[in-house]
N, C-alpha and C positions, 0 to 999 in steps of 0.2 A: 882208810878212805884217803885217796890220792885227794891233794888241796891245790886250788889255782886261785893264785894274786889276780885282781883286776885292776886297769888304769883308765878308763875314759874321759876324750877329750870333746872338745868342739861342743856340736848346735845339739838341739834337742833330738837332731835324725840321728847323729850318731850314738846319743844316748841310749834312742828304740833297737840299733844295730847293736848296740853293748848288752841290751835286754836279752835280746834272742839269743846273741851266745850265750848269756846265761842258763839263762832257762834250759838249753837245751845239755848243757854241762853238767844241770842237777840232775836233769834227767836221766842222764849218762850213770849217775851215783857220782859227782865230785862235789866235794866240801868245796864252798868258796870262801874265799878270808879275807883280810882286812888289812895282812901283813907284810911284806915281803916276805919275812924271814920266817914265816911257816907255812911258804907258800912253796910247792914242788915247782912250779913256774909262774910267769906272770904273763898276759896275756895286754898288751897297751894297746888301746883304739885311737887314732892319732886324726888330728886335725891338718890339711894342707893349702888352707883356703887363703891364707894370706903370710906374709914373711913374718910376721911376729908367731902365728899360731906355727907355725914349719918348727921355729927356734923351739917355743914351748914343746913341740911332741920331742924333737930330739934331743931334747932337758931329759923331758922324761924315761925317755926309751934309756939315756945314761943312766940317768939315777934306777929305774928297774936290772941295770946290769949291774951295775955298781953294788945295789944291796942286795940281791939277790943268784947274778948268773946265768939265768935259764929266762930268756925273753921271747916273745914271739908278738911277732909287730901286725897289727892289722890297722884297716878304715882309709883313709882318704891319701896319706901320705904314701899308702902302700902303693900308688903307683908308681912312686919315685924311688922305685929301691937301692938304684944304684946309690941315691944320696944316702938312703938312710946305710946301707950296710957299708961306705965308705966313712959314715962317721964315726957307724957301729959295729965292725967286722964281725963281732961274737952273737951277733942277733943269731936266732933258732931257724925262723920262717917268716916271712915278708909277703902280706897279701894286701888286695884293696879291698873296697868297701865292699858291703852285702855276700862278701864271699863267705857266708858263715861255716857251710862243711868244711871248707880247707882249713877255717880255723879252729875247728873242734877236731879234724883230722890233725893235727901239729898237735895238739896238746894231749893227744891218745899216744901220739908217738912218741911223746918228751915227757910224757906222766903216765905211770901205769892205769889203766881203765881199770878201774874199781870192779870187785864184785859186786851186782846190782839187782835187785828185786824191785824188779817196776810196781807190784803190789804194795810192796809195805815202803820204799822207799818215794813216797809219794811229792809231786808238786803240786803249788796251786794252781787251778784250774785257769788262773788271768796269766799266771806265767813266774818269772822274777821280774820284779822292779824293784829300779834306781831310785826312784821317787818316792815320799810319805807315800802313806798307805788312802788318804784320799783324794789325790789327783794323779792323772796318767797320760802320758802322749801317746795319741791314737795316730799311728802313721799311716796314712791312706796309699802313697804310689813312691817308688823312687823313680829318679831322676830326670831328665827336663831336657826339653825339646828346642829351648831359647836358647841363643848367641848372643850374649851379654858381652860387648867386649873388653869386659874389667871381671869377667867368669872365667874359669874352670871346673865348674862343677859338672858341664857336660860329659869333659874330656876322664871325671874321677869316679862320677855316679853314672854315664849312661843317658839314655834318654828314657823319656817317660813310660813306666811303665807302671798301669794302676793295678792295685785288689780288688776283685770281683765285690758290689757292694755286699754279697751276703756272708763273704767270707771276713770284710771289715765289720759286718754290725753282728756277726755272732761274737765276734773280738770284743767290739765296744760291751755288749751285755753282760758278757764273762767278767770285765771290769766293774760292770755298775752292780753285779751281782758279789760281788769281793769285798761291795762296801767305796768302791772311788764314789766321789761328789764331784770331781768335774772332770770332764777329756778335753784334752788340750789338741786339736786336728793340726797336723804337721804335714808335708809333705813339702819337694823345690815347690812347687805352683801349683797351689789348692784348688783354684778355679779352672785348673787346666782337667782336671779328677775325671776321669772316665772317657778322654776324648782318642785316646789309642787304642780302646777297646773295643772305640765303638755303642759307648756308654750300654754297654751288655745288658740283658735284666736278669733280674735275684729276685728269688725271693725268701721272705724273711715275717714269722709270726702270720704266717696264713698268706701275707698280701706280695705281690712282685713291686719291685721297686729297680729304677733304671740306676745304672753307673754312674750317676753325674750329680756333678754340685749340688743342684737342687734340691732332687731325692735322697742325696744323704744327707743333709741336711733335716730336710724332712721326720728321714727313721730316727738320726740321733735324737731331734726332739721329741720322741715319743717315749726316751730311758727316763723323762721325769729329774734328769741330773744335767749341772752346769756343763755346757757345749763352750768353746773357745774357739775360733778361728784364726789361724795364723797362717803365713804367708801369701797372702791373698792379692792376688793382680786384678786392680780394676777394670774388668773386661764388663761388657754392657750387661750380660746373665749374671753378674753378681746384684743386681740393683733388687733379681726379685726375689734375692735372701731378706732383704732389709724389712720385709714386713715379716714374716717368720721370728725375728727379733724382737717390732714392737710387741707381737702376741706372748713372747716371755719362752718361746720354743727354742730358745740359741738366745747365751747372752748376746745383749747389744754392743759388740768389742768388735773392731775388724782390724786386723793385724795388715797394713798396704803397703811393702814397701817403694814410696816414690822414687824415691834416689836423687831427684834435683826438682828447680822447678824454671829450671831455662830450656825450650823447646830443644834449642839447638846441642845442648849437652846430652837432654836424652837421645836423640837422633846419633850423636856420636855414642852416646853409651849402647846403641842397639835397644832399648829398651822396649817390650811389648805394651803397646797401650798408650805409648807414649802420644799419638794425637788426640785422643783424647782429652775432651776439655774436661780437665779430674777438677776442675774447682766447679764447675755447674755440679757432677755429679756428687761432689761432699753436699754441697747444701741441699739436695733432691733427698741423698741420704738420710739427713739431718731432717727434712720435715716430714719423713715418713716414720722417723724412729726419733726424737729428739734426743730422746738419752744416750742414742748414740756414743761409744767412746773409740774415736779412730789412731792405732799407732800407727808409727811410719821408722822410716831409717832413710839417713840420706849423706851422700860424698861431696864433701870440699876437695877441691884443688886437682880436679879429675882435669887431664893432659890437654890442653885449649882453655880453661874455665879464664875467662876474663872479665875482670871487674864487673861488667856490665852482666854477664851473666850469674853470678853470684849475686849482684844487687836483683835480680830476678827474682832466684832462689829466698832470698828475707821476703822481696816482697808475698811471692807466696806464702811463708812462713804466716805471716799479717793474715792475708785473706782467710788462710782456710782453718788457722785456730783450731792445730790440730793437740788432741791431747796427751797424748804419748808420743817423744822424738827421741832416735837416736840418730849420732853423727859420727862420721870416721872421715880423715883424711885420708884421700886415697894414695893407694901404698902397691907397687907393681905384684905382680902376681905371674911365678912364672910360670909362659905358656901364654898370657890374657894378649888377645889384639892388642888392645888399649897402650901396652905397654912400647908399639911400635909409633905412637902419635906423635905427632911435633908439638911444640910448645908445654912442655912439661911446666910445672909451675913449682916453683921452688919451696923446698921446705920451711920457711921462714913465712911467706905468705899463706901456706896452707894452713900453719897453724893461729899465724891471724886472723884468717877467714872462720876457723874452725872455733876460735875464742866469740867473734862477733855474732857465729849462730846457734854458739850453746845460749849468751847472752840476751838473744831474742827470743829464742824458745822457752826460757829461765822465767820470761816477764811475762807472757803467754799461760805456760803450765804453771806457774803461781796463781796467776788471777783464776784459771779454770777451778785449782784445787780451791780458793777462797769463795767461791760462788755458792759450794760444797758445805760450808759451816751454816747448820740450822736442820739439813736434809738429815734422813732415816736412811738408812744404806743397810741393805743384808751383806754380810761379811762370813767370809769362810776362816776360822784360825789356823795359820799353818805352824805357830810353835809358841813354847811359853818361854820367856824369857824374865829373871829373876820377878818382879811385881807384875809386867805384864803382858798383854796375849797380842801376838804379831798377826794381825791378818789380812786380807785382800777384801776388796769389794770387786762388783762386774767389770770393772775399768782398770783390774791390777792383774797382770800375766803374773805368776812366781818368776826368781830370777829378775826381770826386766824391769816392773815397772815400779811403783811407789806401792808403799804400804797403808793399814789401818791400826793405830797402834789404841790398845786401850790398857785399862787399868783391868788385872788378873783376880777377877773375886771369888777364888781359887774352886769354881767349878768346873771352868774351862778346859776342852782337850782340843787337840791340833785334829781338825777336820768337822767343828761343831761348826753350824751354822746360825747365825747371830744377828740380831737387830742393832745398831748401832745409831746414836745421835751425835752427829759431827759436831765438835767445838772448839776444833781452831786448825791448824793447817799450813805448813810450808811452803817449801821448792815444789816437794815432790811428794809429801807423807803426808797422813792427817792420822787426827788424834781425833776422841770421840769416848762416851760412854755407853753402856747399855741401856736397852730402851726396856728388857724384860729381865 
């Protein structure tokens, strides 16, 4: 059985792009491994979203040559080939993202195709996954219709293009039938889901159901298993998800990325949604669902950002008391508008600015997690560690956000779901015992 090394890089979409090649490699009859060095090739899925993740893929793609020889470079970086095969001349084949035939075509040609017995050489019926065996990212559409001018992800994924809903929720079933407890919904712009289709209708367990945010929304809450949402643009038909959450149909998590909270920053950053007053709409949120937990991500030092718009930005931070933040000092990106603006702001201010709103966030998502000490939280385990069990509550994405740490009273397995009494509590983690 010919064996292929895997490398994947970046966001959770590239991870669903590293699935499918998977999946469809076993299918093929190839061993996948773990090693370089008993690998007949390696296959790297690269990240090209920003100058540090660029540096990280072309680490990689060296060290894949370096230990092994035989590389073949796909995902996001692949459109820049001329970079990568001038750093890397020995590279195999150089493709972009979603291009999964051409990549499973390079590795038929760099590795011999196995003999293969679709009968007895069987996969699972959800696929291959990257992930524990109880959660999974359910990818709804690639790529995105918006002109972000601090993006490339147009120019690397395409524009939008969704999955028919019945061909996502027979996806999602085959998941929740495998044993996942939660789908994590990904996609550039989750709220954008079904609008280049035409929101087509499916149907799915007897009933049609339309292409659109709504409705899928809807079906997923019918699999009985944690729903997550993530990358979600506050556009006005997000607001009538929010009761579907209090009813326990979709956790109450909204994944939004704002980006600033200076009018005029977003107007420069092109951002959709941006006249929208988002702080009426958080607390509209918020009294329809209170338990509500809203993340965000947001850029300092983006090319104009002046004092005054930064003091903006905190002040936002204040009002909308949001409970999951990340920050990134912005960093060119090439190809991005953005990168052609005047008044750049100097690296030394960006990362003062970038100190004073981890700072405020820090004092924010403390007191949120202290409000927390007394409450009963259901908690998913995602591993054990030496005494004890690492888990998430409805307010904790894996990877991103905080955790639920408790004491291992050694029945515990990664993917049990658990009652938990909070008693005491961080930055960002909370501690806690069992309630059963």
């Amino acid at each position: 059985m010919s064996k292929v090394g895997f490398v994947s890089l970046g966001c959770p979409k590239a991870l669903v792009d590293s699935e499918r090649i998977l999946t469809q490699l076993r299918v093929d009859g190839y061993d996948i491994v773990n090693s370089y060095h008993g690998a007949d090739v390696v296959v790297v899925n690269t990240c090209g979203f920003i100058d540090s993740a660029i540096d990280e893929s072309l680490e990689a793609i060296g060290e894949a040559i370096k230990e092994n020889g035989k590389v073949i470079v796909t995902g996001c970086l692949g459109v820049h080939e001329k970079l990568i095969r001038e750093a890397h001349p020995g590279v195999l084949s150089v493709t972009g993202s979603q291009q999964y035939e051409q990549v499973v075509a390079a590795v038929h040609e760099h590795a011999p195709k196995p003999a293969h017995n679709p009968y007895t050489d069987l996969v699972p019926e959800q696929g291959i996954k990257l992930t524990p065996r109880h959660y999974a990212y359910l990818k709804i559409s690639e790529g995105c219709n918006h002109k972000c001018s601090f993006c490339i992800i147009p120019s690397m994924r395409g524009r939008l293009v969704s999955r028919a809903i019945d061909d996502v929720m027979r996806e999602a079933e085959a998941l929740a039938r495998a044993g996942v407890k939660e789908l994590l919904v990904i996609s550039q712009d989750t709220s954008a889901y079904g609008s280049d289709i035409k929101y087509q209708s499916g149907d799915w367990r007897g009933e049609a159901y339309n292409s659109d945010f709504m409705d899928l929304c809807r079906a997923l809450g019918e699999l009985g298993i944690w729903v997550r949402l993530h990358y979600v643009y506050p556009y006005p038909h997000v607001d009538k998800i929010i009761p579907l959450m209090n009813e326990g149909k979709v956790l109450p998590y909204l994944d939004v990325p704002f980006q600033h909270g200076s009018p005029r920053i977003l107007k420069l950053m092109r951002r959709p949604a941006a006249a929208e007053n988002t702080l009426q709409r958080i607390n509209a949120w918020r009294n329809i669902c209170p338990d509500i937990t809203i993340r965000s991500t947001f850029i300092v030092g983006f090319p104009g950002e002046s004092e005054e718009d930064f003091s903006e930005l905190l002040g936002f931070l204040d009002e909308a008391q949001l409970d999951r933040v990340g920050c990134f000092k912005y960093s060119n990106v090439d190809g991005a508008k953005a990168n052609e603006f005047p008044d750049a702001v100097v690296e030394e201010v960006k990362q003062e600015r970038w100190q004073r709103f981890m700072e405020k966030q820090n004092q924010i998502s403390a007191q949120k997690l202290k409000n927390k000490i007394g409450q009963t939280l259901e908690v998913i385990i995602d591993e054990l560690i030496d005494n004890e069990a690492i888990g998430r509550s409805h307010a904790d994405a894996p990877e991103i956000d905080g955790q639920v740490i408790i004491d291992n009273t050694g029945h515990l397995n990664p993917g049990d779901q658990v009652k938990v009494l909070i008693e005491s509590s961080g930055d960002y983690d909370l501690w806690g015992r069992l309630t059963e």
